[in-house]
C-alpha positions in Angstrom: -29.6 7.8 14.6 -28.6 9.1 18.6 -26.1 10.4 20.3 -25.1 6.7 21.3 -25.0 4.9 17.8 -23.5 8.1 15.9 -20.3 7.6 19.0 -18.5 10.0 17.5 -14.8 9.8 19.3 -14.4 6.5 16.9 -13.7 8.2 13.9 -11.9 11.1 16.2 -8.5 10.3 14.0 -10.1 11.3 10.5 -12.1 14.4 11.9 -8.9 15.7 13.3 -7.4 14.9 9.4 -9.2 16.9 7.7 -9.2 19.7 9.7 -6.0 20.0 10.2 -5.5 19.4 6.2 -8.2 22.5 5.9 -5.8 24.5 8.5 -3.1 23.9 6.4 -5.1 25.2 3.2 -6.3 28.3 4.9 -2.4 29.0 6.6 -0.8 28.6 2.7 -3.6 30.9 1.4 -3.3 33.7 4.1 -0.6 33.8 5.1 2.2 35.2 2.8 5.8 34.5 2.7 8.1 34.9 4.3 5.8 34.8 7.6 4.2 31.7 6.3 6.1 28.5 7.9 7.2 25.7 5.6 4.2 23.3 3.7 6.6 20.3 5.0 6.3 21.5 8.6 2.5 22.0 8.5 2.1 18.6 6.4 3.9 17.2 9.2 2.3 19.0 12.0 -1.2 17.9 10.4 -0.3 14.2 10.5 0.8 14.4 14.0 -2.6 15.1 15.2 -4.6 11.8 14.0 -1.4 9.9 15.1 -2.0 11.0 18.4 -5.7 10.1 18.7 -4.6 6.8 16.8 -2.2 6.3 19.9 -5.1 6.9 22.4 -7.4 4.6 20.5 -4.7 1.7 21.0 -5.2 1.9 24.6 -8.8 1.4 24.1 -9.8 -2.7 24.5 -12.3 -3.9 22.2 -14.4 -3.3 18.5 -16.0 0.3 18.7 -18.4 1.6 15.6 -19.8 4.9 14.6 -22.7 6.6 12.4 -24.6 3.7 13.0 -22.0 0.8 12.1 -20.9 2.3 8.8 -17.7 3.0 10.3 -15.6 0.7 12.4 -12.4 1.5 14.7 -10.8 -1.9 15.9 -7.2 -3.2 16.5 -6.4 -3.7 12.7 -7.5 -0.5 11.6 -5.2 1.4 14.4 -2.4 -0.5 12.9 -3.2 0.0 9.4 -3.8 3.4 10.1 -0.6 4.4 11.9 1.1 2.6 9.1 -0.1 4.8 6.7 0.6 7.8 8.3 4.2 7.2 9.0 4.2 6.1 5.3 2.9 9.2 3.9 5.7 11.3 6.3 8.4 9.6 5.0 7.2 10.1 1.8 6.9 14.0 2.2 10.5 14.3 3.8 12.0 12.2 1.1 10.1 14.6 -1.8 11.5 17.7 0.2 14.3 18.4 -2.3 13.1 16.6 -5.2 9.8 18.8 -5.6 11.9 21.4 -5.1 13.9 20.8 -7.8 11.1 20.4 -10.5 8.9 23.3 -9.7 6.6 21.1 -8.3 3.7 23.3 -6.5 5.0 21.7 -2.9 1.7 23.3 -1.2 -0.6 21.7 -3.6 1.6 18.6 -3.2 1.3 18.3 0.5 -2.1 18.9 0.4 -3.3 16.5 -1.7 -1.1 13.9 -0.4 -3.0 14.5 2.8 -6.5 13.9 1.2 -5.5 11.5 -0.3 -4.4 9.8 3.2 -7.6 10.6 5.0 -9.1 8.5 1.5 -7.2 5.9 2.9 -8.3 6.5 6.5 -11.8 6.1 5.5 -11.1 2.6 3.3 -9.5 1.2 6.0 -12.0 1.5 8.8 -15.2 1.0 6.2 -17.6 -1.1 7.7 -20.5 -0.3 4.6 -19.7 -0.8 0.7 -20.5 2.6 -0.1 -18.3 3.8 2.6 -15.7 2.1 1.5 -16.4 3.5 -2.5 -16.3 7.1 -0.5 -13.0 6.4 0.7 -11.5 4.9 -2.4 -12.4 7.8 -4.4 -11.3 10.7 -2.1 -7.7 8.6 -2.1 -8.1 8.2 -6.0 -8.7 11.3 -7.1 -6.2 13.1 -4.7 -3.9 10.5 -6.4 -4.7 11.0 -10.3 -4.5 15.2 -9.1 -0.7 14.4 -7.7 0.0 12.0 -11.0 -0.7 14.8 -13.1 1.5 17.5 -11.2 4.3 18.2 -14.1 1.4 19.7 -16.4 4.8 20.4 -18.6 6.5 16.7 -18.9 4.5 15.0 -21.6 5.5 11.4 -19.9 4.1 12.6 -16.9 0.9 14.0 -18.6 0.6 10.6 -20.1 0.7 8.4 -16.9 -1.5 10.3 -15.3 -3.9 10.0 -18.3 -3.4 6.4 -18.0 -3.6 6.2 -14.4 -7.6 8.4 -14.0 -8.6 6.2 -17.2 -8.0 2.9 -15.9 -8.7 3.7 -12.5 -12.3 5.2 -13.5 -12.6 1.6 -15.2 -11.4 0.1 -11.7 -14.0 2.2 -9.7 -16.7 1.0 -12.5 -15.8 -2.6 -11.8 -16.1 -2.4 -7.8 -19.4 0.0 -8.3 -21.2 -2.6 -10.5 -19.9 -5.4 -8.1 -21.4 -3.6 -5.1 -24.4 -2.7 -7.0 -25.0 -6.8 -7.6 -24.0 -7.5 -3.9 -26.6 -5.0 -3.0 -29.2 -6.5 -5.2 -28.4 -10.1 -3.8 -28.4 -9.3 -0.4 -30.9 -6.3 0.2 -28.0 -5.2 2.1 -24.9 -2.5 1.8 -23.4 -3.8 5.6 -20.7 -6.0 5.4 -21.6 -7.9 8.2 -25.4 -7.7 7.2 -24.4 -9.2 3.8 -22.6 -12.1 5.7 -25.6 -12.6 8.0 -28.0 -12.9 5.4 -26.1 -14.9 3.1 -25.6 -17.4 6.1 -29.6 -18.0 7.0 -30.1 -18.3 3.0 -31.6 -14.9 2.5 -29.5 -13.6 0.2 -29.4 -14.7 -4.2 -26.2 -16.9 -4.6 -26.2 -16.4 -8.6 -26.0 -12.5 -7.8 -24.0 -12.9 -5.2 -21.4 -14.7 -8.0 -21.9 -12.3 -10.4 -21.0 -9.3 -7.9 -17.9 -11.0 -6.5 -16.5 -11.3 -9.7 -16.8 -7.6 -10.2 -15.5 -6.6 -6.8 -12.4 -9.1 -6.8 -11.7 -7.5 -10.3 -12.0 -4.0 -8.8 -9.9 -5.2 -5.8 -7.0 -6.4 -8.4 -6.6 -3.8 -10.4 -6.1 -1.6 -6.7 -3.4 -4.1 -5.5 -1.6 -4.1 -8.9 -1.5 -7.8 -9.9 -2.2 -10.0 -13.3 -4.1 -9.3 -15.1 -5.1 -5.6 -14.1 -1.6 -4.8 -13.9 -0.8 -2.6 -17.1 -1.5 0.4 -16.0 1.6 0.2 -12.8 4.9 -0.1 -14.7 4.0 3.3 -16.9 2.1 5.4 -14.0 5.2 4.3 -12.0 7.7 5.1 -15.1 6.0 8.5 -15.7 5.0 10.3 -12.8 7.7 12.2 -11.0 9.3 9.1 -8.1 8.0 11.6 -5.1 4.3 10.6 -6.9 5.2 7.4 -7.6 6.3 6.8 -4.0 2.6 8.1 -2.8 0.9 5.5 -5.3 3.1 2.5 -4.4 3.7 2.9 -0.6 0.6 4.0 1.8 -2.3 2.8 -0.7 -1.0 -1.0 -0.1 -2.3 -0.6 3.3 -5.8 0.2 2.8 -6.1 -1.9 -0.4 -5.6 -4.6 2.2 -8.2 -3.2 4.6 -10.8 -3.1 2.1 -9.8 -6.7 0.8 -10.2 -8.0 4.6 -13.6 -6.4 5.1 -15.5 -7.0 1.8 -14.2 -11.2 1.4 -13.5 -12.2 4.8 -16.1 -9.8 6.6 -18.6 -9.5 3.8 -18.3 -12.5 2.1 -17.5 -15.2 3.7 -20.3 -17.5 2.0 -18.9 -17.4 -1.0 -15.1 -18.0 -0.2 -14.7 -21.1 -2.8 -15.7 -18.3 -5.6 -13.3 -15.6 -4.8 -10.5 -17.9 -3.8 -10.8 -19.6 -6.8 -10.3 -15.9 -8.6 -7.2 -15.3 -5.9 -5.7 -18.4 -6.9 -5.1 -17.6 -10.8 -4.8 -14.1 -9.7 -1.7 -14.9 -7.3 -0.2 -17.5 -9.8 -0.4 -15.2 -12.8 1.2 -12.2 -10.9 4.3 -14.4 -9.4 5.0 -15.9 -12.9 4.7 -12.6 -14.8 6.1 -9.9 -12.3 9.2 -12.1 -11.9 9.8 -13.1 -15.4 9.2 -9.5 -17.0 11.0 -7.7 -14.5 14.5 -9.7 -15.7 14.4 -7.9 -19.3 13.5 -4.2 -17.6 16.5 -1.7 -17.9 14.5 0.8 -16.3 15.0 1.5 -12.6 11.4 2.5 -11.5 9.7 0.0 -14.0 11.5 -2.4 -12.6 10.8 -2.1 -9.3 7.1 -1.9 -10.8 7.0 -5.1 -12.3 8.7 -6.4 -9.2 5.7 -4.8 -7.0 3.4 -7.1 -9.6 5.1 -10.0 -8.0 5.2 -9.3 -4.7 1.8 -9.0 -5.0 1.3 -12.4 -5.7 2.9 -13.3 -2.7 0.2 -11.1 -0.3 -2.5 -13.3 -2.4 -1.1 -16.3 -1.2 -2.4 -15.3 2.4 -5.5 -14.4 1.1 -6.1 -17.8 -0.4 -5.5 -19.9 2.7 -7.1 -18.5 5.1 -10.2 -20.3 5.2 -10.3 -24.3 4.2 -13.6 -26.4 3.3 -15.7 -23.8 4.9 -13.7 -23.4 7.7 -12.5 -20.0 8.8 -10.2 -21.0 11.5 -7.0 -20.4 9.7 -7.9 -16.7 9.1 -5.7 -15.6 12.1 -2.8 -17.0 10.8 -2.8 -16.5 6.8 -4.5 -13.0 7.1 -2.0 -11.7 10.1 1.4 -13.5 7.4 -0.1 -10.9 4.7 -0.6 -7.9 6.4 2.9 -8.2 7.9 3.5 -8.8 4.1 2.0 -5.3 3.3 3.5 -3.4 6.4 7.2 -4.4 5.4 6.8 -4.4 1.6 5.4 -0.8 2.1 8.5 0.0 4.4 10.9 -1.3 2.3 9.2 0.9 -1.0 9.8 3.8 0.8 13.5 3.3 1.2 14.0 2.2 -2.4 11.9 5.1 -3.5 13.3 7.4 -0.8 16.9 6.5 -2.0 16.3 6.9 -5.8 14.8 10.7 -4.5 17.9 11.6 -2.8 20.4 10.6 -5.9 18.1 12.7 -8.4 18.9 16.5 -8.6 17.7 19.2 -10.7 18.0 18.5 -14.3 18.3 14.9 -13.9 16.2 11.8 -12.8 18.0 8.6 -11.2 15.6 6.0 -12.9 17.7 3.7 -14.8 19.5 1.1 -13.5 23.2 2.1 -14.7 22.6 5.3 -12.8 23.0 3.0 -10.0 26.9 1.9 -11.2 29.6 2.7 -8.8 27.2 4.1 -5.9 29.6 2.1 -3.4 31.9 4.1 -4.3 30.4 7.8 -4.1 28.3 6.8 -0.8 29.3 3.6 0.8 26.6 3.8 3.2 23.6 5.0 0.5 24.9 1.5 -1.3 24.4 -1.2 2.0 21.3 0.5 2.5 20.1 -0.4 -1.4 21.7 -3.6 -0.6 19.9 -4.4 2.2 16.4 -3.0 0.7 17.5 -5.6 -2.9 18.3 -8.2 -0.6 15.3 -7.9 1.7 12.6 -7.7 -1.5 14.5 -11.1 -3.0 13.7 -12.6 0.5 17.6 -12.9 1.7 17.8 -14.0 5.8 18.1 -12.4 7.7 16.3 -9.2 6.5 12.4 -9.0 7.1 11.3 -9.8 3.5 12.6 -13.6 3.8 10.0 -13.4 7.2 7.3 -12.3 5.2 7.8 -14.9 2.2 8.3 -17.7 4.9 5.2 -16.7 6.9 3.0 -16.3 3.8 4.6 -19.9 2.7 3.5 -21.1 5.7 0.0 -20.1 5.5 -0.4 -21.7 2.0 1.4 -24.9 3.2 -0.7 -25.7 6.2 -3.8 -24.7 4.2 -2.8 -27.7 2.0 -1.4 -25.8 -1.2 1.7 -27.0 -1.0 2.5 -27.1 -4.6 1.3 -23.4 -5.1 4.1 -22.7 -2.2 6.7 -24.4 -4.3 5.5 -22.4 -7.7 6.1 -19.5 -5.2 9.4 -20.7 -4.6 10.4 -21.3 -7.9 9.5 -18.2 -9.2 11.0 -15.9 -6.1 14.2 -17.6 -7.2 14.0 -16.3 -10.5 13.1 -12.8 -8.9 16.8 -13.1 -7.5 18.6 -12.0 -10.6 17.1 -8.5 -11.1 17.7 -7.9 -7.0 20.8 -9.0 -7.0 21.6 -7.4 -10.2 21.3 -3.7 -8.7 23.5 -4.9 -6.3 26.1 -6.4 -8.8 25.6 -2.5 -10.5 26.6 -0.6 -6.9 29.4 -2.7 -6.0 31.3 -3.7 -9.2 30.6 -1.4 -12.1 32.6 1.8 -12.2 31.1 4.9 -11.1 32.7 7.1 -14.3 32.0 11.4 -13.6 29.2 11.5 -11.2 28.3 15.0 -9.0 28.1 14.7 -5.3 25.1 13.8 -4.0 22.8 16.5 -2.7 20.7 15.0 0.0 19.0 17.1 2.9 19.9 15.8 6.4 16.3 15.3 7.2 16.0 12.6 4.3 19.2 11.4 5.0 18.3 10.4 8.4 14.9 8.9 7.2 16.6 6.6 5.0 19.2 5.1 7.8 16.4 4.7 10.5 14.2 3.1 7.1 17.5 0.7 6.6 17.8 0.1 10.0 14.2 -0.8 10.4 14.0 -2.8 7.8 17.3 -5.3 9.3 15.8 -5.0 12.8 12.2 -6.5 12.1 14.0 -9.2 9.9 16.4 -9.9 12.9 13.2 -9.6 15.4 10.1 -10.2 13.9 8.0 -11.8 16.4 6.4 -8.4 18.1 5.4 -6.8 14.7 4.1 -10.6 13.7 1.9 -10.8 17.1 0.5 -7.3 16.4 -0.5 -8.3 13.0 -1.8 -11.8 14.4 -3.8 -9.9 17.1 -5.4 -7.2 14.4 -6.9 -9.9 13.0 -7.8 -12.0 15.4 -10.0 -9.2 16.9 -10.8 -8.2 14.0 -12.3 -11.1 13.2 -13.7 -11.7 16.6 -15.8 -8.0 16.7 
């Protein structure tokens, strides 16, 4: 390896990370209070840094790789990578407060939710299988550390349990799957694997074998049916600044690694996996939607309605490439990931919002804690009505977009009637959307205390609702973005 193929300044963003996440280690062991400045402020001040060099990168034309092509910066994973770092802030400022509050260690918090995005960092620009299993662990186990923060709250304890457990049996599944794609092709380079595959060099039984393993792996990541059972407790028993961490950010680069190992990697075997996709998205639609109705539990029902959405991102995944022919990728892979972007910007606000109406001694995570919020914040209620309304795929907020471009994709790839089973069962997601909002707006409020949120968080929240009406209303930049990603993406 030289000075030319290691190229160095490509994975500048990820270097910066994690020194800046050791700075911020060393400042909260040194220094002592009250000279030490706040863990928020230097979580913040640590993100800022890769942002910037992400920024820079932008400007940049072109696919650049480093260490040897085990590690590729590119259009898509600039964008992915921003995303996630914007995702991870607003998650900090919303936990402000609420950490506060339960004597969560916020040093400890802010660090590991930083590892755990440079995890993420990693997955997304993976080029290599074993990179991207690097990556994917650092972001796990940063992740099953935070789950497990409330060593005193047995429900926490308990999720997190269930949360290392199956997610150890996740990481087996995508090890053993790698392992067979290894065997098959000779070969742990994604675009190595394809090549080979393509002039016949590579074992198609193994090669079978190993994609089943690694779309299972890849499931149980993204949350859907079923490898789903493990989401509506984790998200139920962690503490919501946790359960914001696990359902926002992570999205992002379970959608990078998705990309490069099926449509990078494995291209040659595209009937197989989609085949896997296809039960995969139809099993998540129909029971996300239908078990979500009976939920009486705030968070688990936003988790069971996660399980659906999920199915929806799949639907991209599915129709991107037709007989053989890759030349819808563009198109049904650029609808998904502006799926993922504004799904993981709308979980922050609903997550963010049921933050700011906890308080010490009590936890806003069922849905009659939601009765009469019009009434004590009239603004706190349009913006959970706008979030409800976006999620059920109401026009003209930016979830109805996403459905309709994802739709789209399916319908010109031929699949019409999965579309309309997509339909079908969005409209049955309705009633538990619309049912928060029937909650805010008509139920009485009864003897509620004012709500405590920090300005900071406040502020968050209204540029998050604001954000999440504007892309609806415009979509089209963000949508040629995401188009673009992948089309070079694809193209380098």
């Amino acid at each position: 390896m030289n000075a030319e193929s290691l190229n160095i300044l490509a994975a500048v963003p990820e270097i910066l990370l994690l020194v800046a996440a050791c700075c911020v280690l060393l400042v909260e062991a040194i220094v002592k209070s009250p000279r030490r400045p706040s863990s928020l402020a230097l979580a913040l001040a640590a993100m800022a840094f890769p942002a910037a060099a992400l920024i820079g990168q932008m400007g940049a034309e072109g696919t650049h790789y480093a260490f040897n092509g085990l590690y590729v910066a590119d259009p898509l994973s600039n964008l992915l990578k921003l995303c996630a770092i914007v995702a991870v802030a607003a998650t900090l400022v919303y936990a402000g407060r609420y950490t506060a509050d339960r004597d969560i260690p916020r040093s400890e918090f802010h660090a590991l939710a930083l590892f755990s995005l440079l995890g993420q960092m990693v997955m997304i620009s993976a080029a290599n299988l074993l990179v991207i299993y690097l990556g994917l662990e650092l972001m796990s186990l940063s992740l099953y550390a935070l789950a497990a923060m409330r060593r005193d709250d047995n429900a926490s304890t308990e999720a997190a349990m269930k949360y290392f457990v199956l997610g150890a049996l996740a990481s087996g599944f995508l090890l053993y799957g790698m392992s067979m794609i290894y065997g098959g092709a000779g070969s742990l380079d994604l675009f190595e694997i394809a090549r080979r595959f393509e002039a016949g060099l590579a074992n198609p039984t193994v090669f079978s074998f190993g994609v089943v393993f690694l779309v299972a792996g890849l499931a149980f990541k993204l949350g859907a049916v079923p490898f789903h059972m493990w989401l509506p407790d984790v998200y139920q028993g962690t503490p919501t600044s946790t359960t914001l961490l696990i359902a926002g950010a992570p999205k992002l680069a379970a959608f990078a690694i998705a990309f490069r190992m099926l449509v990078e990697g494995l291209p040659g075997v595209a009937a197989d996996w989609q085949a896997m996709i296809l039960v995969l998205a139809v099993a998540s639609l129909a029971v996300g939607n239908v078990v979500a109705i009976a939920q009486t539990n705030l968070k688990r029902m936003l988790a069971w309605s996660t399980i659906a959405q999920v199915g929806f991102v799949l639907l991209g995944f599915l129709s991107g490439i037709v007989g053989g022919d890759a030349g819808g990728v563009p198109a049904a892979w650029g609808a998904s990931l502006f799926y993922v972007i504004t799904y993981v910007l709308t979980t922050l606000g609903t997550f963010g919002l049921v933050q700011l109406l906890s308080r010490r001694g009590f936890e806003c995570d069922r849905i009659s804690d939601l009765r009469g919020l019009n009434a004590r914040s009239p603004w706190m209620a349009l913006v959970m009505l706008l979030l409800m309304f976006s999620l059920a795929g109401i026009p003209p907020l930016v979830g109805f977009y996403a459905k309709l471009a994802v739709l789209t994709a399916a319908v010109e790839a031929g699949l019409v009637w999965l579309a309309v089973v997509a339909v079908l069962f969005s409209l049955v997601g309705a009633f538990y959307y619309l049912r928060i909002v029937k909650v805010m707006y008509f139920d009485e409020a009864g003897e509620q205390p004012p709500i405590e949120a920090g300005s900071a968080a406040r502020a968050t929240l209204a540029v998050n609702g604001a954000a999440v009406l504007l892309l609806g209303i415009v979509p089209g930049p963000l949508m040629a973005v995401c188009l673009e990603a992948i089309r070079a993406a694809v193209a380098g």
